[in-house]
Residue frames as a rotation matrix with the C-alpha (Angstrom) as fourth column:
UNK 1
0.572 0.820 0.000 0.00
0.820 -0.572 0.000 0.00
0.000 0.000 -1.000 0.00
UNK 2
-0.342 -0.509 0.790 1.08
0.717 -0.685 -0.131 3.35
0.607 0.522 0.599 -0.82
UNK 3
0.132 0.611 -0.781 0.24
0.940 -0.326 -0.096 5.90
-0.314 -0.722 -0.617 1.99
UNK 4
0.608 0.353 0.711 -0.85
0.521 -0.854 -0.021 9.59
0.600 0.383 -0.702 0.63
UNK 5
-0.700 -0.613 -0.367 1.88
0.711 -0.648 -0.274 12.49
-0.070 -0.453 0.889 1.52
UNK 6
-0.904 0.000 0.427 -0.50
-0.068 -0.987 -0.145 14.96
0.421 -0.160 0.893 1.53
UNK 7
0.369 0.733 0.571 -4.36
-0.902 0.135 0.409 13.18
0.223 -0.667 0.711 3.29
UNK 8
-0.749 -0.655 -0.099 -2.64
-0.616 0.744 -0.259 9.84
0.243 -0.133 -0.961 4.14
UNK 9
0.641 0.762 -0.094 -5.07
-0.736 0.574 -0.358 7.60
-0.219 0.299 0.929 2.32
UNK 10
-0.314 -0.932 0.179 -3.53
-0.458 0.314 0.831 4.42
-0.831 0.179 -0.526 2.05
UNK 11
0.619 0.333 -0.711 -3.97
-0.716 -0.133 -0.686 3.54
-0.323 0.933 0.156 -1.89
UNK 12
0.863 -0.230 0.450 -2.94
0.321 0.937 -0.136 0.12
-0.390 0.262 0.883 -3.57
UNK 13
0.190 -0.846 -0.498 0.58
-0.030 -0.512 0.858 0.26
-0.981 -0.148 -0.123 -4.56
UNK 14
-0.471 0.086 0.878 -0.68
0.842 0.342 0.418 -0.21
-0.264 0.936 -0.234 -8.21
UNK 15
0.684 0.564 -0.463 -2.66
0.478 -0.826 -0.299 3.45
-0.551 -0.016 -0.834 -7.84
UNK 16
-0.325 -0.838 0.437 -0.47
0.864 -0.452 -0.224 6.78
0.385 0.305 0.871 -9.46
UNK 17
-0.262 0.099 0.960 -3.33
0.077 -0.989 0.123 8.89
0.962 0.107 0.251 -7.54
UNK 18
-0.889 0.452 0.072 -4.73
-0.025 0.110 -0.994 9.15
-0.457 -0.885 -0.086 -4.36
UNK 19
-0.529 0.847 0.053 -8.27
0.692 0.393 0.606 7.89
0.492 0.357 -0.794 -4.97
UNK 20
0.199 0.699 -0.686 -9.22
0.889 -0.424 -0.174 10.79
-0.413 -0.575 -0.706 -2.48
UNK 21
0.428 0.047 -0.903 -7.32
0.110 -0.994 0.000 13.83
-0.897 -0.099 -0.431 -3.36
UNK 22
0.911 0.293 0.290 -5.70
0.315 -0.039 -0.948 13.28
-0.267 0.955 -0.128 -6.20
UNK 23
0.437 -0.894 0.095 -2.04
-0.810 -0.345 0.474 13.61
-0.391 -0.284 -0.875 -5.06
UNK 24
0.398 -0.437 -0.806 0.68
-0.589 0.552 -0.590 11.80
0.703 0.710 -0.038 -7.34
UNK 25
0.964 -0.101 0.245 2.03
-0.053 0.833 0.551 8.52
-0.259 -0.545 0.797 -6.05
UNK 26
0.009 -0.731 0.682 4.35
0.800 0.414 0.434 8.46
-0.600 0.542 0.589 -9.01
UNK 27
-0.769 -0.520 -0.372 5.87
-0.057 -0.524 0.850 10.10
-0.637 0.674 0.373 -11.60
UNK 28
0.013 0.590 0.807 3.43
0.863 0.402 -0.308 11.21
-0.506 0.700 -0.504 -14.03
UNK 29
-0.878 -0.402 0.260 4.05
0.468 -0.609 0.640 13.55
-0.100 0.684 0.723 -17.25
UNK 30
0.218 0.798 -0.561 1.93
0.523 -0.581 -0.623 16.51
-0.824 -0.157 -0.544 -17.92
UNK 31
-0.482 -0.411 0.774 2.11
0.808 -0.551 0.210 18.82
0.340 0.726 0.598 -21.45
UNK 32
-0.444 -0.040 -0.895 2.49
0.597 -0.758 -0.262 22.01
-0.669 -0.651 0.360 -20.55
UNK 33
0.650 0.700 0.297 0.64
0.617 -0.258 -0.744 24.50
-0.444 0.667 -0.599 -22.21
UNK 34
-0.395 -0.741 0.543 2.56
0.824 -0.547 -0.147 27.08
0.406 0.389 0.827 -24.44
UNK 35
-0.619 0.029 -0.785 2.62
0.152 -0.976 -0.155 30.98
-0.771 -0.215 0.600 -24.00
UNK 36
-0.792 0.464 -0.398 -0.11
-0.611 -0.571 0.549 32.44
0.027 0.677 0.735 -26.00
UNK 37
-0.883 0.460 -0.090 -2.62
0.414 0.856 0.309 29.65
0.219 0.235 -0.947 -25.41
UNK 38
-0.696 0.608 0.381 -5.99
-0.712 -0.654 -0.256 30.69
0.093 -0.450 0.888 -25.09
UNK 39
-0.906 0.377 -0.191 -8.57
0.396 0.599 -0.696 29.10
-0.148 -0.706 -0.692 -22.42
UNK 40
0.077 0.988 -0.130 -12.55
0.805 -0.139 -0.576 29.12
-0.588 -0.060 -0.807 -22.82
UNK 41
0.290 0.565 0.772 -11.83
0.835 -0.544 0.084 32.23
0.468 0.620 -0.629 -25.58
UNK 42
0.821 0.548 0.159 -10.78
0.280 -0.629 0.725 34.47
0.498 -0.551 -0.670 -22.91
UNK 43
0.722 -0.692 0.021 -7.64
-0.446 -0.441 0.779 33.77
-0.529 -0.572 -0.627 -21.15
UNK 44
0.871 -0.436 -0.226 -4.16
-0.099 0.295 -0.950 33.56
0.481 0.850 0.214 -22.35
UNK 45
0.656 -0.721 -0.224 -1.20
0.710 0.490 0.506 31.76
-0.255 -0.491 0.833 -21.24
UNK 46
0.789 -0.598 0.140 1.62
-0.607 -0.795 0.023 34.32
0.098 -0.103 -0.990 -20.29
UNK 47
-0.194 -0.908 0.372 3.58
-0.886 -0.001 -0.464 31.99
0.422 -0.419 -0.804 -18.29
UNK 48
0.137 0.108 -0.985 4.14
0.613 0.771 0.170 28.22
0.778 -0.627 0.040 -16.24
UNK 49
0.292 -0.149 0.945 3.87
-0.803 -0.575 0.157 29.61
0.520 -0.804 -0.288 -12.76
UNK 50
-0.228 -0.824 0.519 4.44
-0.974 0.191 -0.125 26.49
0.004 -0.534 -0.845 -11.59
UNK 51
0.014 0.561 -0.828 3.83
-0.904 0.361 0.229 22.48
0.427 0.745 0.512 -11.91
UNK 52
-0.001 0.004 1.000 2.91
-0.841 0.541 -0.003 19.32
-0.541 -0.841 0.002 -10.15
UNK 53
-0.919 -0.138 0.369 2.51
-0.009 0.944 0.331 15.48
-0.394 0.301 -0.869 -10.83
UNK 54
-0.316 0.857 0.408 -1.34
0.871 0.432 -0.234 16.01
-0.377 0.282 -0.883 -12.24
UNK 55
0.456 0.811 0.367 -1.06
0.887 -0.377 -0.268 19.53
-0.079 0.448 -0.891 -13.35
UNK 56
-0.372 -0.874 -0.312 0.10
0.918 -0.397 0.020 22.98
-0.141 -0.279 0.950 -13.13
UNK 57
0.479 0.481 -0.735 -0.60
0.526 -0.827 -0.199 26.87
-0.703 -0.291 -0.649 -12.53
UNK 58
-0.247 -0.447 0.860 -0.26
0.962 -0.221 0.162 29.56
0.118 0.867 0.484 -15.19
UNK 59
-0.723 -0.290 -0.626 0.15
0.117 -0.946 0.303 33.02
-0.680 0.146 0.718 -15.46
UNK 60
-0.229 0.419 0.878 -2.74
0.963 -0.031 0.266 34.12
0.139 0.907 -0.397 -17.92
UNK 61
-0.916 0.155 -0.369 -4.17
-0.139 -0.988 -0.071 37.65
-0.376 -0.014 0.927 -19.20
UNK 62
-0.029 0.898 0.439 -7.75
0.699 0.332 -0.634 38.31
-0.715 0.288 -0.637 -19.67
UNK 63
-0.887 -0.329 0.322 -8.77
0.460 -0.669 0.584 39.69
0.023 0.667 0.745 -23.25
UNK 64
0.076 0.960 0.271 -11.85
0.706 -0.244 0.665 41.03
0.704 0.141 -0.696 -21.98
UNK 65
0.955 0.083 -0.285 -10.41
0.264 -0.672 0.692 43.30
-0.134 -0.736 -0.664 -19.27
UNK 66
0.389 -0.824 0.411 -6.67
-0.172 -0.504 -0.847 45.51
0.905 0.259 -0.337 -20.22
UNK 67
-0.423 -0.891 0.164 -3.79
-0.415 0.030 -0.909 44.61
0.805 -0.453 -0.383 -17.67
UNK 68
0.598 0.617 0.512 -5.84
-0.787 0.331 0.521 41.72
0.152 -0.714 0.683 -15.89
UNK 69
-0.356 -0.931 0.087 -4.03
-0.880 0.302 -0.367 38.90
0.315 -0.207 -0.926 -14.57
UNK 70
0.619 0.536 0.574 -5.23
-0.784 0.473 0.402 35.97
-0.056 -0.699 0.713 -13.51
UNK 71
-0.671 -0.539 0.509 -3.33
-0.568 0.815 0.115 32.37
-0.477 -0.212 -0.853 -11.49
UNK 72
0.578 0.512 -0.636 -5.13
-0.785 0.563 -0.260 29.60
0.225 0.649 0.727 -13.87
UNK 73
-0.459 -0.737 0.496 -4.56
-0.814 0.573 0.096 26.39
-0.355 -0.360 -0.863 -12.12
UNK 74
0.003 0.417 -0.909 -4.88
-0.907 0.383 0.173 23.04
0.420 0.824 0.380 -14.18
UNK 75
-0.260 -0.315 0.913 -5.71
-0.783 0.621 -0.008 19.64
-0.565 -0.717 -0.408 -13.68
UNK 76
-0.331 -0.051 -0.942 -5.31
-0.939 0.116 0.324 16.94
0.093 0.992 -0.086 -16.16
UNK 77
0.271 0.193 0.943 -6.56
-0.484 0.874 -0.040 13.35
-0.832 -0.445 0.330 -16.11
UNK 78
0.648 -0.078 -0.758 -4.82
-0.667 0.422 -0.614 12.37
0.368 0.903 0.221 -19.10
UNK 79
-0.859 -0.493 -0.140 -2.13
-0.315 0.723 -0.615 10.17
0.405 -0.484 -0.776 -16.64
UNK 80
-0.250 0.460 0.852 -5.54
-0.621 0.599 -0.506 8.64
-0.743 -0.656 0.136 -14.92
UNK 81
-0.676 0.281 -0.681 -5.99
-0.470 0.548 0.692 5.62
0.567 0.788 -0.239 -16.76
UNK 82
-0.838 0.449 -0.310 -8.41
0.529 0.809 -0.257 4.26
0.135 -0.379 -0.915 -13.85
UNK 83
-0.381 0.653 0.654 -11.60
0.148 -0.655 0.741 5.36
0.913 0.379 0.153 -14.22
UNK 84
0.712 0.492 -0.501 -12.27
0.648 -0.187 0.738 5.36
0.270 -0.850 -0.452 -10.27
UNK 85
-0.210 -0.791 -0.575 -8.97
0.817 -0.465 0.341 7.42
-0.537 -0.399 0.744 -9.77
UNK 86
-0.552 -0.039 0.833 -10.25
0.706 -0.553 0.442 9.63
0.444 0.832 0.332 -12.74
UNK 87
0.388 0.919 -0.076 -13.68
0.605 -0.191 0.773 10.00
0.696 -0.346 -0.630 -10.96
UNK 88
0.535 -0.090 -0.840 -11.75
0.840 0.159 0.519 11.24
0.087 -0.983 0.160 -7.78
UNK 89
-0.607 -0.637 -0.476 -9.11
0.571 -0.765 0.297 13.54
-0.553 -0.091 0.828 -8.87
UNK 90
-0.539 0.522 0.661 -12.21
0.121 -0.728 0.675 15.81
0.833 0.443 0.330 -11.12
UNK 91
0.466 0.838 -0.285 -14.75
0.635 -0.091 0.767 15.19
0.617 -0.538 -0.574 -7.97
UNK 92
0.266 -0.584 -0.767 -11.66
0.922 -0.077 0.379 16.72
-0.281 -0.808 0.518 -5.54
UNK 93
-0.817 -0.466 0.338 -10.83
0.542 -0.821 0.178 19.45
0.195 0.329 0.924 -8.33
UNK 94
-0.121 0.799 0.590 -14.82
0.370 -0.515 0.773 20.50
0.921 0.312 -0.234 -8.52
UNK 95
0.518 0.284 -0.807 -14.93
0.853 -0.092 0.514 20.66
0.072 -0.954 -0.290 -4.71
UNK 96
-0.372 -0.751 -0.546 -12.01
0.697 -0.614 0.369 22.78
-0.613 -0.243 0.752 -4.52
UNK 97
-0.900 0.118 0.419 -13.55
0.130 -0.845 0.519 25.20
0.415 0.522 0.745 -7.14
UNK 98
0.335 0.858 0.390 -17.27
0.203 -0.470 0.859 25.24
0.920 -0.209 -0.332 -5.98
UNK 99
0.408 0.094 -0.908 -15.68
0.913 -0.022 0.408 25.90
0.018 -0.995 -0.095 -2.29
UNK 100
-0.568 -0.387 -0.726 -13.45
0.421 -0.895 0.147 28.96
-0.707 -0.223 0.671 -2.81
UNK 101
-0.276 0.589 0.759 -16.22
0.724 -0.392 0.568 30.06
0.632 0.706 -0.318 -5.14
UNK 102
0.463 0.866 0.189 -17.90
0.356 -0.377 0.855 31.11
0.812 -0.329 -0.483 -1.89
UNK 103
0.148 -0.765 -0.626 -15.14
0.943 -0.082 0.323 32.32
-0.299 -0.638 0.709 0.03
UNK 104
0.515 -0.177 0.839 -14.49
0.504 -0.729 -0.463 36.06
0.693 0.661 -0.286 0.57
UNK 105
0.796 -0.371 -0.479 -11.86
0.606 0.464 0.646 36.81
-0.018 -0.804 0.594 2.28
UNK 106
0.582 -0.749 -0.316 -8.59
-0.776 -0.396 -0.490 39.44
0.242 0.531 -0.812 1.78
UNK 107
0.099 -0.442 0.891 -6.78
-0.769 0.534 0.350 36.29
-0.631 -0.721 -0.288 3.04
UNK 108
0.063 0.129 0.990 -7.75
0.274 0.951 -0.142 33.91
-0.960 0.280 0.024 0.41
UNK 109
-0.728 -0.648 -0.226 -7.41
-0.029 -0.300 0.953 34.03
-0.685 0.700 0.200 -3.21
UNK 110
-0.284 0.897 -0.340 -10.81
-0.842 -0.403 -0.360 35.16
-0.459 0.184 0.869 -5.11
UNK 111
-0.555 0.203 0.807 -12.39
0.555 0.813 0.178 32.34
-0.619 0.547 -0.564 -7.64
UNK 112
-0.307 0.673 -0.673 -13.88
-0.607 -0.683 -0.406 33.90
-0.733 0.284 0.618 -10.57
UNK 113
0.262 0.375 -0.889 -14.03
-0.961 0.182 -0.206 30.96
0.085 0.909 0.409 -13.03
UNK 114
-0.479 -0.638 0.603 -13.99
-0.496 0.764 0.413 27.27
-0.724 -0.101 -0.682 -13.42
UNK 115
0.635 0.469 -0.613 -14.47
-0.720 0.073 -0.690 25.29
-0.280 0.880 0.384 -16.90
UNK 116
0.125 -0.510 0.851 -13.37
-0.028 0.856 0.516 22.10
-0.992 -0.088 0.093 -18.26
UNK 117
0.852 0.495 0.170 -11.27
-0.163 0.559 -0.813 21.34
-0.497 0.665 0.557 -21.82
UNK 118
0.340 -0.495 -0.800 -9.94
-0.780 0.327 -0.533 19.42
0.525 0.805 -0.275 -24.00
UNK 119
0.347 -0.146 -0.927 -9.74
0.505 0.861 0.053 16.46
0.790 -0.487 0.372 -21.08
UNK 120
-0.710 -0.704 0.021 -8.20
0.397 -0.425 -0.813 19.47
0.581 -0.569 0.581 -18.85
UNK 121
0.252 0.919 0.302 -9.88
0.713 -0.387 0.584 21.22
0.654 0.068 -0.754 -16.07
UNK 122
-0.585 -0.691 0.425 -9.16
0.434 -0.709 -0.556 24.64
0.685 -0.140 0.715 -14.97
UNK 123
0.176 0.403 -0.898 -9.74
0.962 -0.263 0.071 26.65
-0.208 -0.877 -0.434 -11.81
UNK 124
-0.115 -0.385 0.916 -9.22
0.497 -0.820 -0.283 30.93
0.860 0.423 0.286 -12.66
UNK 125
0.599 0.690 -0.407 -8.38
0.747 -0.299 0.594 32.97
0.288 -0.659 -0.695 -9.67
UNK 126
0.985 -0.137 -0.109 -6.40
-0.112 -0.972 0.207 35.74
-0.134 -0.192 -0.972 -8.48
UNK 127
0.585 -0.749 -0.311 -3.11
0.349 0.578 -0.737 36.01
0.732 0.323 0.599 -9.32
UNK 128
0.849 -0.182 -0.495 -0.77
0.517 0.476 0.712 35.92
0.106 -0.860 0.498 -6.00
UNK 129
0.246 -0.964 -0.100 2.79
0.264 0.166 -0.950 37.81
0.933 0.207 0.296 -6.35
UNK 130
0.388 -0.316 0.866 5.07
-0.876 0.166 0.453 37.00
-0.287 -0.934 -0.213 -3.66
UNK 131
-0.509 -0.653 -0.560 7.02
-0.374 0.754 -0.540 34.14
0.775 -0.065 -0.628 -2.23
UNK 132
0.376 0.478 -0.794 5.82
0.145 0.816 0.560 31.23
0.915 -0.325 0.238 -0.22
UNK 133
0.810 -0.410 0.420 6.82
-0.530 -0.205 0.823 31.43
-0.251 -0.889 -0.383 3.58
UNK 134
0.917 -0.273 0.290 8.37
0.300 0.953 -0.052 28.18
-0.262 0.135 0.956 2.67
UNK 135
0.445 -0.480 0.756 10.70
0.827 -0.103 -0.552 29.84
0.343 0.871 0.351 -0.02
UNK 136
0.546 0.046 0.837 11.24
-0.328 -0.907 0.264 32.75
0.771 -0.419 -0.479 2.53
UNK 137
0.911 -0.256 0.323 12.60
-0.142 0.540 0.830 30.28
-0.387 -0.802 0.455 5.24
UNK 138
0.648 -0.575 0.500 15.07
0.749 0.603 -0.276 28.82
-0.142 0.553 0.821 2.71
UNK 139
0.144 -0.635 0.759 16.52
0.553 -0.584 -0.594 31.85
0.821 0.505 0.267 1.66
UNK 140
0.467 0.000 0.884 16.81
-0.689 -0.628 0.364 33.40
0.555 -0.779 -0.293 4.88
UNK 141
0.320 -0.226 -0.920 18.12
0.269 0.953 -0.141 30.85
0.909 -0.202 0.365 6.54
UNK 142
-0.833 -0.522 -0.184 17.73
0.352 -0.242 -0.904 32.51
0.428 -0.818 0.386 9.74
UNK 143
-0.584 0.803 -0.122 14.93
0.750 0.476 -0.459 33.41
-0.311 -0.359 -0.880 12.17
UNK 144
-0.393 0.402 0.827 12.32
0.600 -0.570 0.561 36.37
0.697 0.717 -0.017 11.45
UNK 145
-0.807 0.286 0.517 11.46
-0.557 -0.661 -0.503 39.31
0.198 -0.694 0.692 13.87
UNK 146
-0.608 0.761 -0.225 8.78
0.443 0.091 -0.892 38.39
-0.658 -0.642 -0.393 17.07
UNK 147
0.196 0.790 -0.580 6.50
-0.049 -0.583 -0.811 41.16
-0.979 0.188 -0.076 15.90
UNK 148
-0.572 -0.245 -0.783 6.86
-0.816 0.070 0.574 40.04
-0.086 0.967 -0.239 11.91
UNK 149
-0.828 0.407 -0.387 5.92
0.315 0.907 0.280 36.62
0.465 0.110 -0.879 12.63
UNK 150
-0.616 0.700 -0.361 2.89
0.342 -0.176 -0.923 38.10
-0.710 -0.692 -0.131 15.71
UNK 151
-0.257 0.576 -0.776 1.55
-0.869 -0.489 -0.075 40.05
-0.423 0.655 0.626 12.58
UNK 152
-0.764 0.224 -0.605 1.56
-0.353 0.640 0.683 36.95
0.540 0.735 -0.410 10.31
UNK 153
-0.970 0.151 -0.193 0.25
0.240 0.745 -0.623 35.03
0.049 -0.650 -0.758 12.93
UNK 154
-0.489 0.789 -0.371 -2.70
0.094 -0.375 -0.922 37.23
-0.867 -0.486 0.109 13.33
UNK 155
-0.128 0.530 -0.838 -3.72
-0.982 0.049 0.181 36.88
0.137 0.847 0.514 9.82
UNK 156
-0.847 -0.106 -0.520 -3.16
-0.275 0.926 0.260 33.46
0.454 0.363 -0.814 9.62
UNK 157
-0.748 0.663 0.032 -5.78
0.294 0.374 -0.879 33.45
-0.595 -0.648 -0.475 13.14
UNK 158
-0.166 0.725 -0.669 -8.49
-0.665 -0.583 -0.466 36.06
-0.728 0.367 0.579 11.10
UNK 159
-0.518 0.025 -0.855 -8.49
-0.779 0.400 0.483 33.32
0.354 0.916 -0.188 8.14
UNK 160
-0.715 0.204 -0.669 -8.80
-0.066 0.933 0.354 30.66
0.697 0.297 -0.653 9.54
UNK 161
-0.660 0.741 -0.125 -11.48
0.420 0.227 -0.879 31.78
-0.622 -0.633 -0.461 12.08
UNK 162
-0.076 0.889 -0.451 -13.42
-0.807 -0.320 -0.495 32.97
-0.585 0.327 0.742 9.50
UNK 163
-0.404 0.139 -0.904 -13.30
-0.575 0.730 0.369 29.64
0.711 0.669 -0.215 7.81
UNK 164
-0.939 0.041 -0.341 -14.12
0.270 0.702 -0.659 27.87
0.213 -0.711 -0.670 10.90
UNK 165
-0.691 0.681 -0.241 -17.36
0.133 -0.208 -0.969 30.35
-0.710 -0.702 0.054 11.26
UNK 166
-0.671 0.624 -0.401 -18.73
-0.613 -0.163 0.773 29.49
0.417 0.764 0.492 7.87
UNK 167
-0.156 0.738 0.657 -21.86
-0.574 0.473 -0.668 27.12
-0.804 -0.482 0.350 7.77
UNK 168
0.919 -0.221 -0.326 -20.68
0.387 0.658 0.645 24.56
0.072 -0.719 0.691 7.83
UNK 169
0.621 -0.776 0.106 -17.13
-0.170 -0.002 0.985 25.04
-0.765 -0.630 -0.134 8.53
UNK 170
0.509 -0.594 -0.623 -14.38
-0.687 0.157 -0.710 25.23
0.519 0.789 -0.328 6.39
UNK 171
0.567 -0.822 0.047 -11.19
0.111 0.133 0.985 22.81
-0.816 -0.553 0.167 7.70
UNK 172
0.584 -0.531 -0.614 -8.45
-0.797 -0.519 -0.310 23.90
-0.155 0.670 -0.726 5.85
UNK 173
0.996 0.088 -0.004 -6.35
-0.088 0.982 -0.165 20.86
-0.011 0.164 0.986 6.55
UNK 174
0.655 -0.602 0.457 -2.93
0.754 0.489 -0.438 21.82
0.040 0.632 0.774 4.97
UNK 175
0.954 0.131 0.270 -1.37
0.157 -0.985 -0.076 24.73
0.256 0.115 -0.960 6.64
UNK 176
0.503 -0.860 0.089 2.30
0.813 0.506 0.288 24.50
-0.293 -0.072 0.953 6.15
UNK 177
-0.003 -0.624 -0.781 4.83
0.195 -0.767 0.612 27.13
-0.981 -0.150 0.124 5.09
UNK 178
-0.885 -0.301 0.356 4.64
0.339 0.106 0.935 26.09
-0.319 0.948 0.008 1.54
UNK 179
-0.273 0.783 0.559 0.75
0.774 -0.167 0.611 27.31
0.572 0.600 -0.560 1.04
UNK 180
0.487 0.574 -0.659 1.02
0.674 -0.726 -0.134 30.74
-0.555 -0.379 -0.741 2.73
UNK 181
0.036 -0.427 0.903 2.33
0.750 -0.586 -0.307 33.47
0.661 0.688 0.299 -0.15
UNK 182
-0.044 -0.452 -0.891 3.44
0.898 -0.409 0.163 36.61
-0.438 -0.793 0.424 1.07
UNK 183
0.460 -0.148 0.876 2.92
0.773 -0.419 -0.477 39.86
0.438 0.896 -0.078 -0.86
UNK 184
-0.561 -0.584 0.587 4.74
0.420 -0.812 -0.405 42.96
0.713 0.020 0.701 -1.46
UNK 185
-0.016 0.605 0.796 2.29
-0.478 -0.704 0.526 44.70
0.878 -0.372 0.300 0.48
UNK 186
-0.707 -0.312 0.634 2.74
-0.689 0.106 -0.717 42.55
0.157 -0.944 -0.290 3.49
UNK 187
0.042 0.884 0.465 -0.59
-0.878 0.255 -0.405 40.62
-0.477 -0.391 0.787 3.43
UNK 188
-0.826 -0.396 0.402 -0.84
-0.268 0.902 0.337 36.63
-0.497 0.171 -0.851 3.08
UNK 189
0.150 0.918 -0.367 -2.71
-0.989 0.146 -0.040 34.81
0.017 0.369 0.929 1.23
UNK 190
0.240 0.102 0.966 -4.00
-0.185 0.981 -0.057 30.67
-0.953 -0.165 0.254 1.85
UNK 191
-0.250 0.017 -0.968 -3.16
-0.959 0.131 0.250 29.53
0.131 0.991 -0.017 -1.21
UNK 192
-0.732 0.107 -0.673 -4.31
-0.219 0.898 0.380 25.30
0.645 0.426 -0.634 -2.17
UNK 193
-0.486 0.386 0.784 -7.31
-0.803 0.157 -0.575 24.12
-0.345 -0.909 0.234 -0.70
UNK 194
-0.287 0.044 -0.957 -7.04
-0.682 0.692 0.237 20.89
0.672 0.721 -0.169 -2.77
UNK 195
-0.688 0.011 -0.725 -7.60
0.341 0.887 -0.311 18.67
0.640 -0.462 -0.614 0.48
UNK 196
-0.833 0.492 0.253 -10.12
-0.547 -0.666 -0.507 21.82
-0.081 -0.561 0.824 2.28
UNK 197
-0.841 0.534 -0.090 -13.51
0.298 0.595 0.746 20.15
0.452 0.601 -0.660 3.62
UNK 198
-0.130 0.916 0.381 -16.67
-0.345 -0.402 0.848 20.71
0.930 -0.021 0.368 4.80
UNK 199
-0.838 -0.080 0.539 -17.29
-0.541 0.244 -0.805 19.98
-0.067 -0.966 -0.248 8.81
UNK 200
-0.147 0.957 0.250 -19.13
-0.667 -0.283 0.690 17.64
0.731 -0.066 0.679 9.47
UNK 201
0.098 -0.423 0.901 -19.71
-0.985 -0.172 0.026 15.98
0.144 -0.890 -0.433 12.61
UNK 202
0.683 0.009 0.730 -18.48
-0.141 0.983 0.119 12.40
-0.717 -0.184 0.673 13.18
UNK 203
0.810 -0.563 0.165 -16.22
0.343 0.227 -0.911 12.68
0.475 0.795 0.377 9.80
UNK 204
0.632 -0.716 -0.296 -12.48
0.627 0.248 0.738 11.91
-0.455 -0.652 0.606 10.68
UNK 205
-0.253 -0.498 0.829 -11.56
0.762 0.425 0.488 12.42
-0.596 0.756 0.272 7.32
């Protein structure tokens, strides 16, 4: 059995997804899109912003609005060749899009679009600039002012207690160093809530 690094599901050691979230087991190839691609008619591919084992996040411009931006994050099922692993990693993307649909939040990263082709399916939402804490740690290799980190901290509390006082509940799940962004302006943002669920009571999971 193969135990999930990111909801530790344990998943036959024949699998390449998690059957829950949709997190690579293995090595699996994605084609990247080019620069200039255009999505649903609307957006165009600037840039790879960055890429995983089942997908990856682009840089796009909208031609319906002058010097828009949007993070356009993809998720292929062209490496799912099981049709219950297929089922799982689109049911896990739709969640993730119909949940931060309804999120509002200066904390969280908007959702203004989600749409599925050519076997791909795409999430459209604010683009982010900044660096991960994560990616901050690394390059600093040293600690960060008390009252730097007391500030973060207090966003980080305002987020996630307003996710905790939705109805139902958000649980975020996955709050690590590597999914809080930092901007210029000083203000974080949650970034992945690929594994984010609904409360409900008696669910472990």
């Amino acid at each position: 059995m193969q135990t999930c690094s990111r909801c530790s599901l344990s998943n036959p050691d024949t699998s390449r997804f998690c059957a829950r979230c949709g997190q690579p087991l293995a090595s699996a190839a994605t084609g990247q899109l080019s620069p200039q691609s255009i999505l649903a008619g609307r957006y165009i591919v600037v840039r790879l912003l960055g890429q995983g084992g089942m997908g990856a996040v682009y840089l796009a411009s909208d031609s319906r609005i002058t010097g828009k931006t949007w993070a356009v994050k993809e998720m292929s099922d062209a490496a799912l060749l099981d049709p219950t692993e297929k089922l799982a990693a689109i049911r896990a993307f739709e969640s993730e899009a119909n949940l931060l649909a309804r999120l509002d939040h200066p904390n969280i990263p908007k959702v203004v679009d989600y749409f599925a082709e050519g076997g791909r399916y795409f999430l459209v939402m604010d683009f982010v600039p900044g660096k991960t804490l994560e990616t901050m740690m690394e390059e600093r290799r040293a600690s960060f002012p008390e009252q730097q980190v007391a500030e973060w901290g207090a966003q980080l509390c305002d987020v996630l207690s307003y996710l905790h006082n939705r109805q139902p509940p958000v649980i975020f799940r996955d709050l690590k160093p590597g999914n809080i962004i930092l901007q210029p302006d000083g203000t974080l943002k949650l970034i992945d809530f690929g594994i984010a669920r609904l409360f409900k009571a008696g669910r472990s999971v």
